[in-house]
N, C-alpha and C positions, 0 to 999 in steps of 0.2 A: 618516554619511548612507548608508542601503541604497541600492543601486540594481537594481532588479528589471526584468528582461525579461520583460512582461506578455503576449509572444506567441511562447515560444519553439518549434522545430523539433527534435523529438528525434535527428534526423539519421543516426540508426540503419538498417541495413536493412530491420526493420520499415516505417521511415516511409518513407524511398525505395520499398520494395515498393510500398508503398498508394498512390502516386500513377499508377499503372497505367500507361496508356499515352501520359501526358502525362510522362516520364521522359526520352523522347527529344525531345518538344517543347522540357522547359525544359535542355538540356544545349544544345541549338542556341540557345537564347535568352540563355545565360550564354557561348558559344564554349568552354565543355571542358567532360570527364566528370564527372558526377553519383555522387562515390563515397562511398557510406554510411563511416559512420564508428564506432570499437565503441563503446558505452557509456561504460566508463570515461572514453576521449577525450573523450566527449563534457561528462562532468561534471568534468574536469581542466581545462579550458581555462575551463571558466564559474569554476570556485575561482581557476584563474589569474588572471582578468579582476575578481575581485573582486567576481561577478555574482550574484542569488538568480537565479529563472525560474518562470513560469508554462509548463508543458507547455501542447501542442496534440494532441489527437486528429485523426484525420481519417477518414472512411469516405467511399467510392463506391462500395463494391462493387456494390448496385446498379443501379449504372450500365454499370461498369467489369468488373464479375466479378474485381477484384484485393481481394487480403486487407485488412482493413481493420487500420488503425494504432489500436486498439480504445481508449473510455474505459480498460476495466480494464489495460490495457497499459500506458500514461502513470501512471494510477494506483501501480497497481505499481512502475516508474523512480521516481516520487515518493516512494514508501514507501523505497525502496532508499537514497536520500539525502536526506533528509530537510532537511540542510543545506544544499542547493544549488537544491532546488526545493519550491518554498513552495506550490503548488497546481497544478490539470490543468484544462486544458479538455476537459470532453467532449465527444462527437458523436455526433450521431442520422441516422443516411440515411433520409430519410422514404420511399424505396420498400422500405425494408424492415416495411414497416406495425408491424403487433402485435408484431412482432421489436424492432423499432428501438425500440418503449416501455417494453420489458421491459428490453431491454441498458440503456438509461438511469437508471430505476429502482434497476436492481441497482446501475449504475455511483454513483448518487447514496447507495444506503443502506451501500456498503461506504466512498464517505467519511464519509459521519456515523460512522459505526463507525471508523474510524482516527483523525477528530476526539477522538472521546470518549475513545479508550485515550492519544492524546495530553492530553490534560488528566491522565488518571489519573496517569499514567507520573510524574510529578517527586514525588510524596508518597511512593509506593514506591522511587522511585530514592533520596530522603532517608533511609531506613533500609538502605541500603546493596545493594537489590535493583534487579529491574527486571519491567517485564510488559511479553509478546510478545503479538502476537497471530500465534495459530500459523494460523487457517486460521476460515472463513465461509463457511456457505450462507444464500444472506441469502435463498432460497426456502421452505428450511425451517426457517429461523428458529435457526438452532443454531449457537454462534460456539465455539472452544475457545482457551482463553489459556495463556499460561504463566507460571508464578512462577519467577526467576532469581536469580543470584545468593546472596546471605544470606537475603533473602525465600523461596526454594524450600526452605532448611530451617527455617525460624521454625516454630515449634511451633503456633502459631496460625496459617498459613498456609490452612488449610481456612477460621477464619474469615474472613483478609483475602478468599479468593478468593468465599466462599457470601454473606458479608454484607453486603462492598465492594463487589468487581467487578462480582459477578452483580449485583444487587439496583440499582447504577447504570446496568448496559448494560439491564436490563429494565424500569426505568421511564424512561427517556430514549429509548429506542429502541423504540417496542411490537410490532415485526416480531419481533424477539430472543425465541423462548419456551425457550430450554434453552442455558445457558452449563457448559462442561464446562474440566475441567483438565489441563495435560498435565505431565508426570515431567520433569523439569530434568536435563539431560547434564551439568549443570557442577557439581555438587554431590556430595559422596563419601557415600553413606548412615552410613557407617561412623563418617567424621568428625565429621558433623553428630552423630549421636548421643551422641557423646562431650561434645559442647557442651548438649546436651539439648536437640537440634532432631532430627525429623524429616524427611530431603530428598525430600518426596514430598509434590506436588499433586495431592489425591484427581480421578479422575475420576467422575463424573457417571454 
């Protein structure tokens, strides 16, 4: 049986920051200090607990003029452990007008995009590799991946990344106009050649 916390508090300084000036409100309302907690801890005790978690975002800035606890923020921790937290909520501060629909937008198309490379990911992880997503402007339309492992010397590696990857993230995704490739640190050129692979992800 999973058992998932559908509302969790990423409980990081981030998120203590973003709640601005109600910080000393709720420390008087719980009778002791409000003390952020690092990351790690924070995703140690949910693995302790035997816990998945949905993130919460939060913004007031504003209202508040405090930093906001950002969709891409949570997003990010999400990506980071992927086994411990299973989705994010995001958040829109409607005084942040044309802002507040843009951050959401982005925050919504870079999960579609970590969606899709999770789907990708187990077909390449079966031939002994894996694909990162190294880095997204989801305004300009241009995502850059990496091929790892045995897949970043496979000799067809240009096809998997031109034929597969591209060709998936740009008709699933219609934002996506230019998928590029990045050189894998974990591969020895040298070695690889001696096996008749190449360790090298053309770029674009």
């Amino acid at each position: 049986m999973r058992r998932i916390d559908l509302h969790c508090y990423p409980g990081t300084d981030v998120w203590r920051t973003s709640q601005g000036p109600y910080v000393g409100a709720l420390e008087q309302y719980w009778s002791k200090p409000w003390v952020a907690r690092p990351e790690q801890d924070v995703v140690s005790d949910l693995e302790r607990f035997g816990l998945e978690a949905v993130l919460v975002a939060f913004d007031i800035e504003g209202l508040t003029g405090a930093p906001a606890c950002s969709s891409e923020y949570v997003a990010d921790m999400r990506d980071r452990h992927p086994g411990v937290f299973v989705g994010a909520w995001g958040t829109v501060d409607p005084l942040k007008g044309d802002d507040a629909i843009a951050d959401a937008e982005r925050a919504e198309r870079l999960g579609e995009l970590q969606s899709l490379m999770d789907l990708m990911r187990p077909a390449v992880q079966a031939d002994g590799g894996d694909l990162v997503l190294v880095s997204a402007d989801v305004e300009a339309g241009i995502v850059e991946v990496q091929l790892q492992g045995a897949c970043s010397s496979c000799a067809i590696s240009s096809a998997t990344l031109q034929g597969g990857v591209e060709r998936i993230l740009m008709e699933r995704l219609p934002w996506v106009t230019e998928v590029t490739g990045g050189v894998t640190e974990t591969a020895d050129p040298f070695e690889s050649a001696a096996l008749g692979r190449g360790a090298y992800v053309p770029r674009a």
